[in-house]
C-alpha positions in Angstrom: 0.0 0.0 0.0 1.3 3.7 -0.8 -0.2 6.6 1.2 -0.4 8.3 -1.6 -1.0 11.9 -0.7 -1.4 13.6 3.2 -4.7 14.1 3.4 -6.0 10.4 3.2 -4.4 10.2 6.7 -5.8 13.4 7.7 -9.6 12.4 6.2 -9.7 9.1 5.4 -7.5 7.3 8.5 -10.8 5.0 9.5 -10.5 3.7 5.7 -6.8 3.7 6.0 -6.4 1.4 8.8 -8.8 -0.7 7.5 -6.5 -1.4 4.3 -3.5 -1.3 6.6 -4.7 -4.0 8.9 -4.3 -6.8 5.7 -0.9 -4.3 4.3 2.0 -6.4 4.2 4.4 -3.6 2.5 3.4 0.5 3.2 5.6 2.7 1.2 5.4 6.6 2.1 6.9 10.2 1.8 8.1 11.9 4.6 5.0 13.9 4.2 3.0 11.2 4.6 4.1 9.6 7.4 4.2 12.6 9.5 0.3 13.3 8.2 -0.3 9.6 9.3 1.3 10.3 12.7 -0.4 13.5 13.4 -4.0 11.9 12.3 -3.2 8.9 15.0 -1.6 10.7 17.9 2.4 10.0 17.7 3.6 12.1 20.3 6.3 12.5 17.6 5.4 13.5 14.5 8.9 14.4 12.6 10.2 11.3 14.1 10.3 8.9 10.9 12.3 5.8 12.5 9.4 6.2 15.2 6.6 6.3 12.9 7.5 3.1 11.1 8.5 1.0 13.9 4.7 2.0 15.5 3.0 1.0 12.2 5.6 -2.0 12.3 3.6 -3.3 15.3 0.3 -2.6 14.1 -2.2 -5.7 14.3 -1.8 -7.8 10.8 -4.8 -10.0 9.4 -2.1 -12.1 8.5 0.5 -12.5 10.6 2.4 -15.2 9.4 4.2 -12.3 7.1 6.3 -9.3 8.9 5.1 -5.6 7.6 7.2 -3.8 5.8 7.7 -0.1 6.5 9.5 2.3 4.0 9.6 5.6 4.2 11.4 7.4 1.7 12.3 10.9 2.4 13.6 12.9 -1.2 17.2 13.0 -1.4 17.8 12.5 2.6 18.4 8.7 3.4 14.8 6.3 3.7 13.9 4.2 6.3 13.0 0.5 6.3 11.6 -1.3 9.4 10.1 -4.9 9.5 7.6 -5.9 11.8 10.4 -8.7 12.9 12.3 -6.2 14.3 10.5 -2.9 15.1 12.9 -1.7 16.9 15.5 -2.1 14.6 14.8 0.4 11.7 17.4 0.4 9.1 18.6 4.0 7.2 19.9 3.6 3.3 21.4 6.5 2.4 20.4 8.0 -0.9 23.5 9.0 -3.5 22.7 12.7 -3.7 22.5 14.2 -7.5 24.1 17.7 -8.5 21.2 20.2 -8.8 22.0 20.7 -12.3 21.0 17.3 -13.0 17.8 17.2 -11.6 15.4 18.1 -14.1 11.6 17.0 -12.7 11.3 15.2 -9.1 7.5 14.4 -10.2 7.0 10.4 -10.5 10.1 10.0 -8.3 8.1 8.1 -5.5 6.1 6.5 -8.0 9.5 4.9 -9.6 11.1 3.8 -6.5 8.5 1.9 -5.3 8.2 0.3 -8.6 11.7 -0.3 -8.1 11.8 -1.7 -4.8 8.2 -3.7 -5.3 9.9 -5.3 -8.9 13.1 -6.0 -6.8 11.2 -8.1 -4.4 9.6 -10.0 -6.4 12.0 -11.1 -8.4 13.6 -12.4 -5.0 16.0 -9.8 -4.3 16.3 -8.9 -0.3 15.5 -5.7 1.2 18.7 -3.9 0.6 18.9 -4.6 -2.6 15.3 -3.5 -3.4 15.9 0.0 -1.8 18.9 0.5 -3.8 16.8 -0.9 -7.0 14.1 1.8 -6.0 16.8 4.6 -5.6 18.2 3.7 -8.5 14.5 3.9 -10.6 13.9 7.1 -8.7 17.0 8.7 -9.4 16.8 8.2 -13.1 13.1 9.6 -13.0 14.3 13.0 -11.8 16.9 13.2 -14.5 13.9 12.9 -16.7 12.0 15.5 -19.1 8.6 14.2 -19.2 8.0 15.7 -23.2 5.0 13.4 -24.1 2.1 15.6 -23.5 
Protein backbone atom coordinates (compact mmCIF):
# COMPACT_ATOMS: atom_id res chain seq x y z
CA UNK A 1 0.00 0.00 0.00
CA UNK A 2 1.29 3.65 -0.78
CA UNK A 3 -0.16 6.61 1.16
CA UNK A 4 -0.40 8.28 -1.56
CA UNK A 5 -0.97 11.89 -0.74
CA UNK A 6 -1.40 13.65 3.15
CA UNK A 7 -4.67 14.14 3.36
CA UNK A 8 -6.01 10.36 3.17
CA UNK A 9 -4.39 10.19 6.74
CA UNK A 10 -5.77 13.36 7.65
CA UNK A 11 -9.60 12.44 6.15
CA UNK A 12 -9.73 9.13 5.36
CA UNK A 13 -7.52 7.32 8.45
CA UNK A 14 -10.79 5.04 9.46
CA UNK A 15 -10.48 3.65 5.69
CA UNK A 16 -6.80 3.75 6.04
CA UNK A 17 -6.40 1.41 8.76
CA UNK A 18 -8.76 -0.65 7.54
CA UNK A 19 -6.49 -1.35 4.32
CA UNK A 20 -3.47 -1.33 6.62
CA UNK A 21 -4.70 -3.98 8.91
CA UNK A 22 -4.29 -6.79 5.67
CA UNK A 23 -0.87 -4.28 4.28
CA UNK A 24 2.04 -6.44 4.19
CA UNK A 25 4.35 -3.56 2.55
CA UNK A 26 3.41 0.47 3.17
CA UNK A 27 5.56 2.74 1.19
CA UNK A 28 5.44 6.56 2.08
CA UNK A 29 6.91 10.17 1.80
CA UNK A 30 8.15 11.93 4.64
CA UNK A 31 5.03 13.92 4.21
CA UNK A 32 2.97 11.15 4.64
CA UNK A 33 4.06 9.60 7.35
CA UNK A 34 4.17 12.59 9.46
CA UNK A 35 0.26 13.25 8.24
CA UNK A 36 -0.30 9.58 9.28
CA UNK A 37 1.33 10.32 12.71
CA UNK A 38 -0.37 13.50 13.44
CA UNK A 39 -4.03 11.89 12.30
CA UNK A 40 -3.18 8.88 14.96
CA UNK A 41 -1.62 10.73 17.93
CA UNK A 42 2.44 10.02 17.66
CA UNK A 43 3.63 12.09 20.28
CA UNK A 44 6.34 12.55 17.57
CA UNK A 45 5.39 13.50 14.50
CA UNK A 46 8.88 14.39 12.63
CA UNK A 47 10.20 11.33 14.13
CA UNK A 48 10.34 8.93 10.86
CA UNK A 49 12.29 5.77 12.52
CA UNK A 50 9.44 6.16 15.20
CA UNK A 51 6.60 6.29 12.90
CA UNK A 52 7.48 3.10 11.07
CA UNK A 53 8.53 1.00 13.87
CA UNK A 54 4.74 2.04 15.45
CA UNK A 55 3.04 1.02 12.21
CA UNK A 56 5.58 -1.96 12.25
CA UNK A 57 3.62 -3.26 15.25
CA UNK A 58 0.32 -2.60 14.06
CA UNK A 59 -2.18 -5.68 14.35
CA UNK A 60 -1.78 -7.80 10.79
CA UNK A 61 -4.82 -9.97 9.36
CA UNK A 62 -2.10 -12.12 8.50
CA UNK A 63 0.55 -12.50 10.60
CA UNK A 64 2.42 -15.23 9.44
CA UNK A 65 4.15 -12.30 7.10
CA UNK A 66 6.27 -9.27 8.89
CA UNK A 67 5.15 -5.60 7.57
CA UNK A 68 7.24 -3.84 5.85
CA UNK A 69 7.66 -0.07 6.54
CA UNK A 70 9.47 2.32 4.05
CA UNK A 71 9.61 5.62 4.15
CA UNK A 72 11.36 7.44 1.72
CA UNK A 73 12.32 10.94 2.43
CA UNK A 74 13.55 12.88 -1.20
CA UNK A 75 17.23 13.05 -1.43
CA UNK A 76 17.79 12.48 2.61
CA UNK A 77 18.38 8.70 3.35
CA UNK A 78 14.84 6.30 3.65
CA UNK A 79 13.89 4.23 6.35
CA UNK A 80 12.96 0.50 6.35
CA UNK A 81 11.65 -1.32 9.42
CA UNK A 82 10.11 -4.86 9.46
CA UNK A 83 7.62 -5.93 11.80
CA UNK A 84 10.39 -8.74 12.85
CA UNK A 85 12.31 -6.22 14.29
CA UNK A 86 10.52 -2.93 15.07
CA UNK A 87 12.89 -1.74 16.95
CA UNK A 88 15.49 -2.15 14.60
CA UNK A 89 14.79 0.40 11.75
CA UNK A 90 17.40 0.41 9.07
CA UNK A 91 18.58 3.98 7.19
CA UNK A 92 19.90 3.56 3.34
CA UNK A 93 21.45 6.46 2.41
CA UNK A 94 20.37 8.05 -0.88
CA UNK A 95 23.55 9.04 -3.45
CA UNK A 96 22.65 12.72 -3.71
CA UNK A 97 22.49 14.20 -7.45
CA UNK A 98 24.10 17.71 -8.52
CA UNK A 99 21.16 20.22 -8.76
CA UNK A 100 21.97 20.67 -12.32
CA UNK A 101 20.96 17.32 -13.02
CA UNK A 102 17.83 17.17 -11.59
CA UNK A 103 15.42 18.09 -14.11
CA UNK A 104 11.63 17.00 -12.66
CA UNK A 105 11.31 15.20 -9.13
CA UNK A 106 7.45 14.39 -10.15
CA UNK A 107 7.00 10.38 -10.48
CA UNK A 108 10.14 9.98 -8.29
CA UNK A 109 8.11 8.09 -5.52
CA UNK A 110 6.13 6.52 -7.96
CA UNK A 111 9.52 4.87 -9.60
CA UNK A 112 11.05 3.79 -6.52
CA UNK A 113 8.52 1.94 -5.33
CA UNK A 114 8.22 0.28 -8.60
CA UNK A 115 11.75 -0.29 -8.12
CA UNK A 116 11.76 -1.70 -4.76
CA UNK A 117 8.20 -3.75 -5.27
CA UNK A 118 9.85 -5.27 -8.94
CA UNK A 119 13.06 -5.99 -6.78
CA UNK A 120 11.22 -8.06 -4.39
CA UNK A 121 9.60 -10.00 -6.38
CA UNK A 122 11.98 -11.05 -8.41
CA UNK A 123 13.59 -12.38 -5.02
CA UNK A 124 16.01 -9.76 -4.29
CA UNK A 125 16.32 -8.94 -0.32
CA UNK A 126 15.52 -5.74 1.19
CA UNK A 127 18.65 -3.93 0.56
CA UNK A 128 18.86 -4.64 -2.61
CA UNK A 129 15.29 -3.53 -3.41
CA UNK A 130 15.91 -0.05 -1.84
CA UNK A 131 18.87 0.52 -3.81
CA UNK A 132 16.78 -0.91 -7.00
CA UNK A 133 14.15 1.84 -6.00
CA UNK A 134 16.84 4.57 -5.60
CA UNK A 135 18.20 3.71 -8.49
CA UNK A 136 14.46 3.85 -10.65
CA UNK A 137 13.87 7.10 -8.66
CA UNK A 138 17.03 8.70 -9.40
CA UNK A 139 16.76 8.16 -13.08
CA UNK A 140 13.11 9.55 -12.97
CA UNK A 141 14.33 13.04 -11.85
CA UNK A 142 16.92 13.19 -14.49
CA UNK A 143 13.91 12.87 -16.73
CA UNK A 144 11.99 15.49 -19.14
CA UNK A 145 8.58 14.19 -19.24
CA UNK A 146 8.03 15.73 -23.16
CA UNK A 147 5.02 13.40 -24.08
CA UNK A 148 2.14 15.56 -23.54
Amino acid sequence: MNLSAPFLSLFFKKQVDQVLEHTDILIANEAEAEAYANASGYPDTKNIADIASRIARLPKSNPSKSRIVVFTQGADHTVVVTGDKPNEPRIFPVDKLEGSKIVDTNGAGDAFAGGFLGALVAGKDLDKAVLAGHALARATVQLVCDFF
